[in-house]
N, C-alpha and C positions, 0 to 999 in steps of 0.2 A: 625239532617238531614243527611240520609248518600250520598254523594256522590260517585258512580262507575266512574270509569273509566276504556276504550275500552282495554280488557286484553292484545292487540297487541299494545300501547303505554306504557303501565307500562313495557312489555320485553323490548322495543325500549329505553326507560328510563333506564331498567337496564343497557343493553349493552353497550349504550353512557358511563353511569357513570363508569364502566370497563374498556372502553378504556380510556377513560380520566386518571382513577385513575393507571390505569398499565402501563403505558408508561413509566414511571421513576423505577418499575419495574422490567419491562422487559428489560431493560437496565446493572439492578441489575443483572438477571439472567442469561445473557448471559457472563458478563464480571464475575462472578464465575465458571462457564460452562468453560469458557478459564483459568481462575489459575486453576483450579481441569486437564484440558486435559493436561498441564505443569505440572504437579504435585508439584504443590505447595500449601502445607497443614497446616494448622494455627495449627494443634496439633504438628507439628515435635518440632520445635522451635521459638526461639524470632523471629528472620530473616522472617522464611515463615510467620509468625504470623503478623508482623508487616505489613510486605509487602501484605499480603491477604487481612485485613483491611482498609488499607490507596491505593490501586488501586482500588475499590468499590468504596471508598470517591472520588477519585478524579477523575474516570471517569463519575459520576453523575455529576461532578462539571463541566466536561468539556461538558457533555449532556448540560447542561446548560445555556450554553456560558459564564461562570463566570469568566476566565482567559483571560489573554492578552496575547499577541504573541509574545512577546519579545524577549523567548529566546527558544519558538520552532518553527522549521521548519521554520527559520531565511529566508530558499532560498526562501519564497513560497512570499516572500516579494520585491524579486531585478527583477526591469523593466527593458527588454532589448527590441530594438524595435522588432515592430510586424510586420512589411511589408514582406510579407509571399511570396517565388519566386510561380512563374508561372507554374514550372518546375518539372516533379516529382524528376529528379535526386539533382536537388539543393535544391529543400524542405529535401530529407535527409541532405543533408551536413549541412543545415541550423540551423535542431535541432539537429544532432549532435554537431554543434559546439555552439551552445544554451546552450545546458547540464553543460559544464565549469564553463560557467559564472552563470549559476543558481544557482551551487551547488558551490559559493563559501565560504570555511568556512578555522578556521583557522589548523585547520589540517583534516587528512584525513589517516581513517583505514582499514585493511582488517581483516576481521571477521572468527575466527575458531568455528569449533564447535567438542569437542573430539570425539563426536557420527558419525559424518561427514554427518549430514541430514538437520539437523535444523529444524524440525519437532517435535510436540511435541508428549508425548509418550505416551501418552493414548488418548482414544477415549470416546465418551459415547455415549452407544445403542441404537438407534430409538426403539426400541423396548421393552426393561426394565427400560431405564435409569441410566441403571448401569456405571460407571468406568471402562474400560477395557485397560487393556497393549496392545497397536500393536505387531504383528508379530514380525518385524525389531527391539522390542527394547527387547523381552523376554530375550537375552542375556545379556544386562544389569542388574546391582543392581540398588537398588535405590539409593545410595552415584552417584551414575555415570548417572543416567538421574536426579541428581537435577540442577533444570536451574542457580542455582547462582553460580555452578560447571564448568558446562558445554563448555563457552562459555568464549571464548578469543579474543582480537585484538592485530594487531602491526601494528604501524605507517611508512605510508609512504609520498613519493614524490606526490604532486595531479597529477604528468603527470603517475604514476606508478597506481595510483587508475584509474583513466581511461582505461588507458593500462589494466587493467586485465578485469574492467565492459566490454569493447567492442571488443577485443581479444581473450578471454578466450573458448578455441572450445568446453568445455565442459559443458558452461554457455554461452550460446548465447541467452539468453533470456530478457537479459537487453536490446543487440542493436536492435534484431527484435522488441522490442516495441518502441523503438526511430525509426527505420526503419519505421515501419509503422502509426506512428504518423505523421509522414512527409507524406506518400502517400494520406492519408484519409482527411489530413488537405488539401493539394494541391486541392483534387479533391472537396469536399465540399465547398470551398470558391468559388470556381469557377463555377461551376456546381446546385448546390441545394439554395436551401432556409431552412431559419429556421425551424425545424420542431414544432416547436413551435407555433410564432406568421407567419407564412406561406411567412413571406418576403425574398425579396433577397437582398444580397447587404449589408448587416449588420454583417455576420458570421466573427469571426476576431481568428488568433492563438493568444493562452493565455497561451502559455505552462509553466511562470514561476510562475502559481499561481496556488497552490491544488487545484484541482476538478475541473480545468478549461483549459482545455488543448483547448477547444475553447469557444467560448458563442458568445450570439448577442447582440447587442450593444441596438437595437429596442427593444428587450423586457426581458434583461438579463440572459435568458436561459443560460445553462450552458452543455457542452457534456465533458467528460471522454473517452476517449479510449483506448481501448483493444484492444490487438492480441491475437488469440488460433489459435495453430499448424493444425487446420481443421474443419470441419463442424461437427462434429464427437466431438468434446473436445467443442466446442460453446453450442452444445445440452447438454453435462452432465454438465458444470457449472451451467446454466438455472435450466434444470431437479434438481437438488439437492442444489441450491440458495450456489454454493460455491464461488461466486466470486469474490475473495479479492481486495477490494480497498486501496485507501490511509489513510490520516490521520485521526483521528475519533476527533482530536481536533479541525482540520479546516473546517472538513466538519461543526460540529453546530460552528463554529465562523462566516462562509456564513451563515447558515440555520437565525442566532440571527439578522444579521448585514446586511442582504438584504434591498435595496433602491428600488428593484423594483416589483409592485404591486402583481403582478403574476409570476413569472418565473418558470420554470421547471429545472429540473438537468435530466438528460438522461448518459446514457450509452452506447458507442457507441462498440461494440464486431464483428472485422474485423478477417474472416477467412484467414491468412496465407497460405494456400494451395489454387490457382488459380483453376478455373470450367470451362468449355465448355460449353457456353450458348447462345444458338440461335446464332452458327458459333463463337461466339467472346470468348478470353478467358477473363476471369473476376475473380477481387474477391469481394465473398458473402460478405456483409456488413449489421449487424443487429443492430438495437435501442432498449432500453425498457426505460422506465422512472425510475430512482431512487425513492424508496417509502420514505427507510431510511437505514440507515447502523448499524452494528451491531459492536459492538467493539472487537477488535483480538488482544491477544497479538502476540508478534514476539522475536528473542532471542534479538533487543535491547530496549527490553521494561525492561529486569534484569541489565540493568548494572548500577543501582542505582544513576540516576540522579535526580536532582530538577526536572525534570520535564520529566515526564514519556510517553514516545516513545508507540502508540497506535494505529496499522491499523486495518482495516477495513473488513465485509463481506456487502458486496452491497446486500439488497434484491431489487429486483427491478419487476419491471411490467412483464406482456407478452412479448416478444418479437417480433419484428415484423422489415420482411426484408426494409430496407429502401432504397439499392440503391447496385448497382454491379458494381467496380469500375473497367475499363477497365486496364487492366495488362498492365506495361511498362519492358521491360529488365531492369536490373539496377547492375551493379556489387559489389557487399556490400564491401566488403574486399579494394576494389580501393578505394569509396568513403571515406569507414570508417579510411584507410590510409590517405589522404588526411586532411581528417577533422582535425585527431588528430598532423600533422604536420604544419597544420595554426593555432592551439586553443594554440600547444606548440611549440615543432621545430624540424628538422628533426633530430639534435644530439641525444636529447632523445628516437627519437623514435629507431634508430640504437642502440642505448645502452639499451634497456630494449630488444630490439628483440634478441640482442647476448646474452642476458641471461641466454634464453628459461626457462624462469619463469612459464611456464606451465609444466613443468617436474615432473609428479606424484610422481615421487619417492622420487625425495627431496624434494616435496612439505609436501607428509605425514611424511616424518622424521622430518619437521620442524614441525608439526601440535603436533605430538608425545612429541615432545620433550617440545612446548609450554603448552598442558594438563600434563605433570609432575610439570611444574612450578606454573600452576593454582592449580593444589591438596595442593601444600605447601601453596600457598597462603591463598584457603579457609578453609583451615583448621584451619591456624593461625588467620584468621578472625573471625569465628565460636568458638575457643575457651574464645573470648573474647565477652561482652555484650553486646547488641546489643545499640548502640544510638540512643535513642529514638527520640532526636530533631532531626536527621535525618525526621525519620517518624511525622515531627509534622503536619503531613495532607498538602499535597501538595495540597487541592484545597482551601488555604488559601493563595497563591502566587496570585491569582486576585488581591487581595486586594496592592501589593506589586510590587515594581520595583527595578529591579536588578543594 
């Protein structure tokens, strides 16, 4: 007896089975996609070799939620209260001086890169899929854009690692996101409802746990936020799905470990640049839902630890405008002074400022001089074999406590 079935269910049937089956995947594909744009290639040697294999493994492992938090992203763990001010001026001061106490670890580095981009140095084509070199790095060899090369740190004072994150005029990209974390949080708590389950009253700041810089308490939702420099940089992240998030180990450590029935993750992408709109000035403020995230390496994803440093490309939904947040004056430089002489004290803050530790010039002759000491270094490492129980598959540390 033959049985037919309706040819628009057996497609429905394949496609299902497709997605199902390429999730784990396309997980695969993209975190190869990222070692090949770093250029790190399993035929050079043991090192890329090892390392190409065992970040494969253990970012499946982490897709998976099969690891414990122990011993990464430690801050995404420390409660500080959440009673969130009223105030847009004191909501910055509030996360900036938040940020200390999240990020406390027992030391603290500042990060070179010999190239001076931090960027990695290939691309691959929408259109061939080919491997290609950028522009900015054609000048390079390839001994000088490999990433286990590349990339130095030197240890400082935590009040000196701050002082650079939220000082630094040539990187002011850290505080305008703690800046405007603070505005959007003020106004949303007070102002809006869930966009979720549509309540009010429930929206709380969560800024010291991954992926949750707010959520609601009513139906677990969770919002991310983002600044871009304008309306203008909000539309090409969207258009071209470039928009780097956080950890790729914590986001599935929430996605495995959610308690509640339904919730959503959203992305909340706050235009930095004020509009004139119907008389009032305002900033645009847009949502899309998190679908899922994509895994990015970053240059401290090579500095060969137990447990491998791994952000994020957000794919997310439509976008769609959710609210225009009335403009407050606010002096950044005042508050951001402030913050960091209550978080540490005004001594230090006087003694790093006579430093003028922003001084290009002997910034790059110290950077210079740090990539001569890196060359010796990997070189002497590289002549030697690589240890393999190093690489004995970091997504076997689940299993294990430090």
């Amino acid at each position: 007896m033959n049985v037919e079935f309706p040819l628009n269910l057996i497609i429905l049937s394949f496609y299902l089975q497709k997605a199902k089956m390429s999730s784990e995947q396309r997980v695969r594909e993209e975190i190869r996609k990222s070692l090949q744009i770093w250029g790190v290639d399993p035929q050079r040697n043991d090192l890329h070799n090892f390392f190409f294999s065992d970040t494969i493994d253990t970012v499946v492992s982490y897709y998976h939620g099969h690891h414990d938090s122990t011993d990464n992203d430690k801050c995404a763990k420390k409660k500080i209260s959440t009673k969130f001010p009223p105030k847009v001026v004191d909501a910055i001061r509030y996360v900036l001086m938040a940020a200390p106490q999240i990020l406390d670890k027992e030391s603290y580095h500042l990060r070179h890169d010999r190239l001076g981009n931090f960027y990695p140095p290939y691309f691959i084509g929408k259109r061939d899929g080919n491997l290609c070199k950028s522009k900015d790095m054609k000048m390079f060899s390839k001994e000088e854009i490999d990433p286990f090369k590349r990339f130095t740190k030197t240890e400082v004072s935590k009040a000196e690692y701050f002082y650079r994150q939220w000082f630094d005029p040539n990187n002011p990209s850290y505080l305008e996101g703690l800046v405007f974390e603070g505005i959007v949080t003020c106004h949303v708590i007070q102002k809006e409802a869930c966009y979720n389950c549509k309540k009010r009253g429930g929206l709380e700041w969560n800024g010291d746990i991954a992926w949750q810089d707010m959520w609601c308490r009513y139906c677990g939702s969770s919002y991310e936020i983002k600044s871009k420099a304008s309306l203008e940089a909000i539309e090409k992240v969207f258009d071209r799905n470039s928009l780097n998030g956080g950890s790729f180990f914590m986001y599935h450590q929430h996605r495995h470990n959610e308690i509640y029935s339904n919730p959503k993750r959203y992305v909340i992408v706050v235009s930095r640049s004020s509009k004139k709109t119907f008389g009032k000035v305002m900033w645009p403020t847009y949502i899309a839902e998190i679908k899922t995230v994509k895994p990015r390496l970053h240059d401290k994803s090579f500095d060969l630890k137990p447990r491998l440093k791994l952000g994020t490309t957000i794919v997310a939904g439509k976008k769609k405008l959710w609210m225009c947040i009335p403009f407050v004056e606010y002096d950044i430089e005042s508050i951001a002074k402030d913050a960091f002489q209550q978080s540490f004290s005004e001594q230090e803050w006087s003694e790093l400022n006579q430093r003028q530790i922003f001084d290009n010039s002997s910034e790059h002759k110290s950077n210079q001089e740090k990539s001569t000491n890196v060359d010796s270094l990997c070189n002497d490492m590289q002549a030697l074999s690589v240890d393999r129980d190093f690489f004995w598959n970091r997504s076997r540390l689940s299993n294990t406590k430090k």
